[in-house]
TIRO-2110 file (N, C-alpha, C; in Angstrom, 1 decimal):
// TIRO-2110
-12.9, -15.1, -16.4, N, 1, A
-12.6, -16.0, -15.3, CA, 1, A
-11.0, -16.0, -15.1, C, 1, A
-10.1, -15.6, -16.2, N, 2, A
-8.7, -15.9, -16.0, CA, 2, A
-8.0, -14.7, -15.2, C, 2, A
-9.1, -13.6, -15.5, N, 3, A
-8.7, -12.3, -14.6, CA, 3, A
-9.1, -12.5, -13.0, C, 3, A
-9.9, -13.1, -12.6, N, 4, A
-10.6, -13.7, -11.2, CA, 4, A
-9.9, -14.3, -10.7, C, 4, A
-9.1, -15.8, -11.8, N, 5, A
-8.0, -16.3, -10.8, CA, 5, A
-7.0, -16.0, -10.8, C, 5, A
-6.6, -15.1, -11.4, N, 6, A
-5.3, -14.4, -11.6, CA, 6, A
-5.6, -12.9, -10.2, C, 6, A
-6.1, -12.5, -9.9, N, 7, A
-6.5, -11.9, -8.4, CA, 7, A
-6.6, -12.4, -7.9, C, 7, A
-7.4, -13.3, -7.6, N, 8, A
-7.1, -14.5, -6.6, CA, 8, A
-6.0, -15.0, -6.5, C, 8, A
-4.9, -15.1, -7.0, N, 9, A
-3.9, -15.8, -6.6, CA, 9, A
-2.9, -14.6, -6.7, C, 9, A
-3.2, -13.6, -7.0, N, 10, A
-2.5, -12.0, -6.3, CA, 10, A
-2.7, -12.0, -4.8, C, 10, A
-3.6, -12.3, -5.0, N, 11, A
-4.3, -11.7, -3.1, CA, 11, A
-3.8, -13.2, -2.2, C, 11, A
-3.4, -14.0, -2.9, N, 12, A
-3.3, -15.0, -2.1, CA, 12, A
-1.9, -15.7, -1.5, C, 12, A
-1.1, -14.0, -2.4, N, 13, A
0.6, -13.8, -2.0, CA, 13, A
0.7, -13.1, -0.6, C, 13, A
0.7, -12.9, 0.3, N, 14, A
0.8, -12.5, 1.6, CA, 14, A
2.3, -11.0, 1.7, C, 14, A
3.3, -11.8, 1.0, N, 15, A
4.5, -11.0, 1.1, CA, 15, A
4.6, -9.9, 0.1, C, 15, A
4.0, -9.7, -1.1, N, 16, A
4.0, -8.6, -1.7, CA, 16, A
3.1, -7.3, -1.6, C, 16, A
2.1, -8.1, -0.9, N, 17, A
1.1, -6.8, -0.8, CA, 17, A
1.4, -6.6, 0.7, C, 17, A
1.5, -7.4, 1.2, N, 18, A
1.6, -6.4, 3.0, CA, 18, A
3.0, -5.4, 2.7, C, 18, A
4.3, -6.0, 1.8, N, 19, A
5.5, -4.9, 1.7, CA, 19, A
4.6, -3.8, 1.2, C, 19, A
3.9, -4.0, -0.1, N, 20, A
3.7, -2.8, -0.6, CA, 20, A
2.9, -1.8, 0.1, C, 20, A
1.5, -2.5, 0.9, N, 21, A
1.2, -1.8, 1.5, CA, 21, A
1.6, -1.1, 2.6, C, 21, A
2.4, -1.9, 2.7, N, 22, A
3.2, -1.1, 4.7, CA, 22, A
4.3, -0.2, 3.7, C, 22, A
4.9, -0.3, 2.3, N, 23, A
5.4, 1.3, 2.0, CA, 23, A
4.5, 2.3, 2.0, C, 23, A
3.4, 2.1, 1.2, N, 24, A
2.2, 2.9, 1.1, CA, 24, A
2.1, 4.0, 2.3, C, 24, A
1.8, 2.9, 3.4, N, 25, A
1.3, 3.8, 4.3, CA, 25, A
2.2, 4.4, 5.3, C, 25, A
3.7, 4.1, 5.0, N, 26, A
4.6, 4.6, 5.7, CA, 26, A
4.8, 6.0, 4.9, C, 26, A
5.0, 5.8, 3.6, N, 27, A
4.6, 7.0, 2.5, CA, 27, A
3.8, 8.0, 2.8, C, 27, A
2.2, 7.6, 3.0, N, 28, A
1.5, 8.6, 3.3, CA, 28, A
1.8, 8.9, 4.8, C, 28, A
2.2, 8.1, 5.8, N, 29, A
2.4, 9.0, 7.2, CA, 29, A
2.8, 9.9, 6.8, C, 29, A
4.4, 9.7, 6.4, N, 30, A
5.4, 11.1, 6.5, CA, 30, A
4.8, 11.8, 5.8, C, 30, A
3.9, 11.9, 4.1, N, 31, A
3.7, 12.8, 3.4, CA, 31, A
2.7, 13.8, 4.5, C, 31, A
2.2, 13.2, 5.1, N, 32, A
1.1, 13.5, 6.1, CA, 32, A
1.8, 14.7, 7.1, C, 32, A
3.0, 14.2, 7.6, N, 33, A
3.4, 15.2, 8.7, CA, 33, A
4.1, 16.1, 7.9, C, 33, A
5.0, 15.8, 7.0, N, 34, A
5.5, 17.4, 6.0, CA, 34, A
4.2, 18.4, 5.9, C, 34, A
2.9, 17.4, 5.1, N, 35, A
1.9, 18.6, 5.0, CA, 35, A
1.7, 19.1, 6.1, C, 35, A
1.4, 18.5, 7.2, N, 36, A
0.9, 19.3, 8.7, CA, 36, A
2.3, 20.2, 9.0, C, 36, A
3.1, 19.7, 8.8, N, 37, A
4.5, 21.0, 9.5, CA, 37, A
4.5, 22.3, 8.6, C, 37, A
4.3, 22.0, 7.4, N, 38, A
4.3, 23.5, 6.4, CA, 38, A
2.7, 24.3, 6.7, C, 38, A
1.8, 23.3, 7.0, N, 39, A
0.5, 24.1, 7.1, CA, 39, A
0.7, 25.1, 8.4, C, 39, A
1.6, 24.6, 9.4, N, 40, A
1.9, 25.2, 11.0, CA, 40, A
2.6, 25.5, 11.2, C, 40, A
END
């Protein structure tokens, strides 16, 4: 149970996971268009 509310009150931070994820997927765009530019 201490692991449950301990994610739960991860997920209930708004500001660390939206940064992290909006690097994530800023990260995977560009890794995305290098891979497309070298594949063409």
């Amino acid at each position: 149970h201490l692991q449950e509310r301990a994610l739960a009150e991860a997920e209930n931070r708004p500001l660390p996971q939206s940064c992290s994820s909006n690097d994530v997927r800023a990260l995977r765009i560009s890794d995305f268009k290098h891979a497309h530019e070298q594949a063409s």
